[in-house]
N, C-alpha and C positions, 0 to 999 in steps of 0.2 A: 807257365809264363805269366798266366796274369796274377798269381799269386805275390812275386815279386816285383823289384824294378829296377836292382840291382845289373853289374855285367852279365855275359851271356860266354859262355865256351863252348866253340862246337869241335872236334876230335874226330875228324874225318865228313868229308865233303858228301852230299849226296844230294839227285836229283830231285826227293823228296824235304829231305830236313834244310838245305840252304837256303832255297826261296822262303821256306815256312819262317824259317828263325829270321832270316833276314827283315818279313816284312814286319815281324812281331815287333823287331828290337826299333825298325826303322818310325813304326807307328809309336811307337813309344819312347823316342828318343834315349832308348839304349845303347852302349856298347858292345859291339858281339866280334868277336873273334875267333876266326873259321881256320882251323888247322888240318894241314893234310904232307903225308909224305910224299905223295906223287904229283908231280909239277904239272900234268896231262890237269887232273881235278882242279887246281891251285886256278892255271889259266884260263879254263872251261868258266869260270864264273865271275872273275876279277877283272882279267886285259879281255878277252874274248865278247864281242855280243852274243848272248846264249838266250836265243828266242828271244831277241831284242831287247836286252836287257842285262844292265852293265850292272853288278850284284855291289861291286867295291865303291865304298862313300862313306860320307863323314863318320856314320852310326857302326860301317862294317870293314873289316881289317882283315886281310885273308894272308897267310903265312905259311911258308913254306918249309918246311924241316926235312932233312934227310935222314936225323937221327931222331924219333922222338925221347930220348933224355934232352935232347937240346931246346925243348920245348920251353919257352919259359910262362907257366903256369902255376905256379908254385904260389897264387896270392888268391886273395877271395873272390868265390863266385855266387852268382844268385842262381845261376842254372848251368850245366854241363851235361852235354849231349855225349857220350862213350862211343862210335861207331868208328874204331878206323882199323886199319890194319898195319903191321904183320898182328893176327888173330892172340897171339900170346901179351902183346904188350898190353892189351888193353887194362888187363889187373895190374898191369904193374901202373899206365897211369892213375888209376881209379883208389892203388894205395897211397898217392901222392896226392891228390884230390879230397880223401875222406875225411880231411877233417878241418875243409877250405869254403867248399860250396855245399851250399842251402842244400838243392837239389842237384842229385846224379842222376840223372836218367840212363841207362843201358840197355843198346839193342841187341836183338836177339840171345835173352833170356830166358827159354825154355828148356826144359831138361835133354830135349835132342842134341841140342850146342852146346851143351855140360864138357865133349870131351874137346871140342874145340877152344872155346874160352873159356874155362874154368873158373866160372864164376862163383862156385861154393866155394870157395880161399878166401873171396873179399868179404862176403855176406855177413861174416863172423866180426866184421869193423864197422857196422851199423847199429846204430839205434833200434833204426827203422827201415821198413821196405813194403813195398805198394806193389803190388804184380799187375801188369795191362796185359789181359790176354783177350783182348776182344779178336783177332785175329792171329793167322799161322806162325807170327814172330813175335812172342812176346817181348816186350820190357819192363826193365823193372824201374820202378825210382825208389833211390838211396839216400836217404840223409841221418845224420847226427845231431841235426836240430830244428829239427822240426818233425813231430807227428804225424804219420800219412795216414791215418785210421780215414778222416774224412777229405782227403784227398780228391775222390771222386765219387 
């Protein structure tokens, strides 16, 4: 994130990445845009107090899809978060994304979830890619322009 300063795409809600992106974009007067297919996650962070704290505002835009093709994502990004489900579309948005945003970051990357998200199909559409295996669920980040050698 601080690499950038561009929009912000997150691709499925979560108790970890929504606050995190949220504050990131909010401190930095970015735009971040929070997608998710299930209306339960959508209102847990948007309409709902969720630990006293109402996530939707000027910087953050939360959006509801029941299909993700109907997502409309298809323009530049400076960062895109991969986390959502049903477990199979996630490569299918990440080939619609590779060649849009800076950074793809994708969770649960490690060769355990190989058969569940088949992430060897998209790999083959980067430049580049950085592995985070500092803990049990790896991510990767994915870009086509930009060099991740010194990433971290």
């Amino acid at each position: 994130m601080s690499l950038t300063s561009g929009d912000v795409l997150e691709m499925g809600l979560g108790f970890f990445s929504t606050p995190y992106l949220h504050y990131q974009c909010l401190l930095s007067k970015r735009h971040l845009v929070s997608y998710d297919n299930d209306k339960g996650w959508v209102k847990r962070f948007s309409v709902s107090d969720f630990h006293n704290h109402k996530y939707q505002g000027p910087y953050h835009e939360f959006k509801y899809v029941k299909d993700w093709s109907e997502a409309d994502i298809d323009k530049p990004w400076d960062v895109v978060l991969v986390d959502h489900s049903p477990d199979f579309r996630r490569i299918i948005e990440i080939k619609r994304l590779a060649n849009l945003a800076k950074y793809i970051v994708i969770h649960d990357s490690n060769e355990k979830f190989e058969r569940t998200y088949h992430y060897s199909e998209i790999y083959p559409l980067f430049k580049y890619r950085k592995i985070w295996d500092f803990d049990e669920r790896h991510a990767d980040v994915l870009s086509n322009f930009v060099n991740l050698d010194d990433l971290w």
